[in-house]
C-alpha positions as CSV (number, residue, x, y, z in Angstrom):
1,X,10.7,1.9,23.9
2,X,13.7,-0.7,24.5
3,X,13.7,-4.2,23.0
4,X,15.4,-7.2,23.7
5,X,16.6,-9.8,21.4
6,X,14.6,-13.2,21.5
7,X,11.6,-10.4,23.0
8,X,7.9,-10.8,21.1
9,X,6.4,-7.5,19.3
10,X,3.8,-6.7,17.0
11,X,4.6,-5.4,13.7
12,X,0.9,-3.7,12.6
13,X,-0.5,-5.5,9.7
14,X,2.4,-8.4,9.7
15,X,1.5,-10.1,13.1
16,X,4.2,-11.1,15.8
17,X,7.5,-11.4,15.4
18,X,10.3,-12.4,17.2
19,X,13.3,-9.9,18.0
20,X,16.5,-11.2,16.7
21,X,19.1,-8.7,16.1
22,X,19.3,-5.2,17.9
23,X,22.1,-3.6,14.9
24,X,23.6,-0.5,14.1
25,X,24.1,0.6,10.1
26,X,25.5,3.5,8.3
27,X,22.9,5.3,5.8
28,X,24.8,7.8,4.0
29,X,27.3,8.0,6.4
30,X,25.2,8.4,9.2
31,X,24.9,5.8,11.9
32,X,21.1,4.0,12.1
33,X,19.8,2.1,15.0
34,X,17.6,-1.0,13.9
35,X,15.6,-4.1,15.1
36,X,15.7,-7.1,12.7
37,X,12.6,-8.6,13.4
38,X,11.1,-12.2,12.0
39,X,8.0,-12.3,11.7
40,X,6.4,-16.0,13.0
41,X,3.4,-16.7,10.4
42,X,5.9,-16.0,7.2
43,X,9.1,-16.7,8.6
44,X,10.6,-13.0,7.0
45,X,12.4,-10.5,7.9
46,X,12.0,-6.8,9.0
47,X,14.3,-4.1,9.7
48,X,12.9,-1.5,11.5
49,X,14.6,1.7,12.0
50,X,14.5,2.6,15.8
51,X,13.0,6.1,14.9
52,X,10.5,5.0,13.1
53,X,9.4,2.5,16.0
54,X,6.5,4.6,16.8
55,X,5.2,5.8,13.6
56,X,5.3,2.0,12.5
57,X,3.1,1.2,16.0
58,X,5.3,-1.7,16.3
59,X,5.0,-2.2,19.9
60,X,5.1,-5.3,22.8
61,X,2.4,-8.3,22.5
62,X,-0.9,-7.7,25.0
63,X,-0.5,-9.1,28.7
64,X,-2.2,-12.1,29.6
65,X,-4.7,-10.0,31.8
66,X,-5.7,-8.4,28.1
67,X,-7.0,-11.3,26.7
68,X,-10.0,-11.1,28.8
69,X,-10.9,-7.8,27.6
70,X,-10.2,-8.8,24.0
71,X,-12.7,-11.6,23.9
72,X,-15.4,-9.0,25.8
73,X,-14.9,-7.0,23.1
74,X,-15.3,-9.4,20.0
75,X,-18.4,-10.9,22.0
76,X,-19.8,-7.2,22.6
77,X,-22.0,-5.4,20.0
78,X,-21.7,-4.4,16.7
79,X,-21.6,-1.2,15.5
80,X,-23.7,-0.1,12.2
81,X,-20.7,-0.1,9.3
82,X,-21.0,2.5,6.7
83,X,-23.3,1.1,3.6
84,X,-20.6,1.9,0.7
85,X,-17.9,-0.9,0.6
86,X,-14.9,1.6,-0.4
87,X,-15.8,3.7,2.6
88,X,-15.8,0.3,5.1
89,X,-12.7,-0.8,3.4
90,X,-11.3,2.8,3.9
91,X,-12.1,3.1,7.6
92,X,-10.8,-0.9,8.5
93,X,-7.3,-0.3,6.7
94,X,-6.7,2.6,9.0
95,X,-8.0,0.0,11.8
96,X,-5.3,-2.6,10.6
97,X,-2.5,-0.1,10.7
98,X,-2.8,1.4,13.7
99,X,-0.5,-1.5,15.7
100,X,-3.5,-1.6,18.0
101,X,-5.0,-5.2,18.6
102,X,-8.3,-3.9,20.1
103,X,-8.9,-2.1,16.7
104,X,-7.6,-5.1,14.6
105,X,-10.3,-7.0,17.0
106,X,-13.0,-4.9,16.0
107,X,-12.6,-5.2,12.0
108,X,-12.8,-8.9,12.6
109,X,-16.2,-8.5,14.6
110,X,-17.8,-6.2,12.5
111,X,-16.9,-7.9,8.9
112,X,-17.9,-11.1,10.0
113,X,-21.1,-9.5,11.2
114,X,-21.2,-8.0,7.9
115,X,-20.6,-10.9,6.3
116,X,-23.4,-12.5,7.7
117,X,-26.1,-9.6,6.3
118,X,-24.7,-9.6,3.0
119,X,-21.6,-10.9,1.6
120,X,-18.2,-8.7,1.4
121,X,-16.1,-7.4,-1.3
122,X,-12.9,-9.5,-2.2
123,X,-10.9,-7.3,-0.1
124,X,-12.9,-7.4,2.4
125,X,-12.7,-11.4,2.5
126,X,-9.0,-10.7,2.9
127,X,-8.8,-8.2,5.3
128,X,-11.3,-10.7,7.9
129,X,-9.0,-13.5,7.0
130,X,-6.0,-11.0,7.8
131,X,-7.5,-9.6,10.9
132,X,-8.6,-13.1,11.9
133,X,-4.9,-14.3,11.6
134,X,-3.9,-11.1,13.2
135,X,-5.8,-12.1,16.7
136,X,-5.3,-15.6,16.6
137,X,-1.7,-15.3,16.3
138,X,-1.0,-12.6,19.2
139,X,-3.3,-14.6,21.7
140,X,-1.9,-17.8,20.9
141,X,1.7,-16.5,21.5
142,X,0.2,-14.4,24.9
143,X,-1.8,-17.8,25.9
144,X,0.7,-20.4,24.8
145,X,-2.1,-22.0,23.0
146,X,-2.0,-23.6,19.6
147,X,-3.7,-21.6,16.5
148,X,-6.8,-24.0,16.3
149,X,-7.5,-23.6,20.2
150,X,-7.7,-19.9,19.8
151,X,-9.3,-20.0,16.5
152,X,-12.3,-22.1,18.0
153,X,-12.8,-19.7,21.1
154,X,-12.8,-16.9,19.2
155,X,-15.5,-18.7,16.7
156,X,-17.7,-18.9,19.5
157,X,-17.0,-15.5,21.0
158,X,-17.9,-14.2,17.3
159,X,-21.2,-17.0,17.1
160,X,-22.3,-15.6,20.4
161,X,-22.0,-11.7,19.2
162,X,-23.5,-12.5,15.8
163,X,-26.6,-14.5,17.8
164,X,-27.2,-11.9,20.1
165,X,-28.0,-9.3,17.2
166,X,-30.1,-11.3,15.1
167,X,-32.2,-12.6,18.3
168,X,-32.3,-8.5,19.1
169,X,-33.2,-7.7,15.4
């Protein structure tokens, strides 16, 4: 995958960041490929070895035409989590790894589901604040919309979802 400096990516976990140095260092007297990346919500920095691109999932930001299917999804149904916490928690981190925003988009839906039914373990407060940030962030970037636009459509994608059950319960 080829970057461009000043280009947009996704840095799993971390959020978007902004491309801003393409560099080449010496690790034990071998040369390294890199991307310094900062990341927008904490203003740091990343270097990301090129080879490792993939196994990191840092990839490009979603098209515009995927923000559509993003919002279908966090207004679709819920899926039954498992009942023990640790085995939740378990399942989303490998969900918030993955790089992929569809999967991020799905921990959100189904912990503030959750949430609703009974209330969540500590981390799991943080990881739907997290994932929440996570899928505000790349569709404000995608949309060129401020945080608090996207934050209240996705509120009312997520009222919508959570209505639907309970009126089918």
């Amino acid at each position: 995958m080829e970057f461009i400096i000043g280009e947009r990516v996704v840095y799993p976990n971390h959020g978007v960041g902004i491309v801003e140095e393409l560099t080449r260092r010496y690790i034990s007297g071998q040369p390294e490929e890199f991307i310094l990346l900062r990341i927008q919500s904490t203003n740091s920095l990343v270097l990301v070895p090129t080879s490792n691109v993939e196994s990191v999932g840092l990839r490009k930001v979603i098209n515009k035409s995927d923000v559509g299917q993003l919002f279908r999804l966090l207004k679709g149904g819920f899926r039954e989590p498992p009942n023990d916490w640790k085995d939740r928690y378990k399942e989303n981190c490998e969900k918030m790894r993955s790089g992929s925003i569809y999967q991020v988009a799905e921990v959100l839906k189904n912990l503030v589901y959750l949430s609703f039914r009974k209330s969540l373990s500590f981390r799991e407060k943080r990881m739907l604040e997290k994932a929440k940030q996570l899928v505000i962030g790349e569709i404000a970037i995608v949309r060129n919309e401020t945080e608090d636009r996207v934050e209240n459509l996705i509120d009312k994608a997520l009222g919508e979802a959570c209505h639907r059950r309970r009126g089918s319960a």
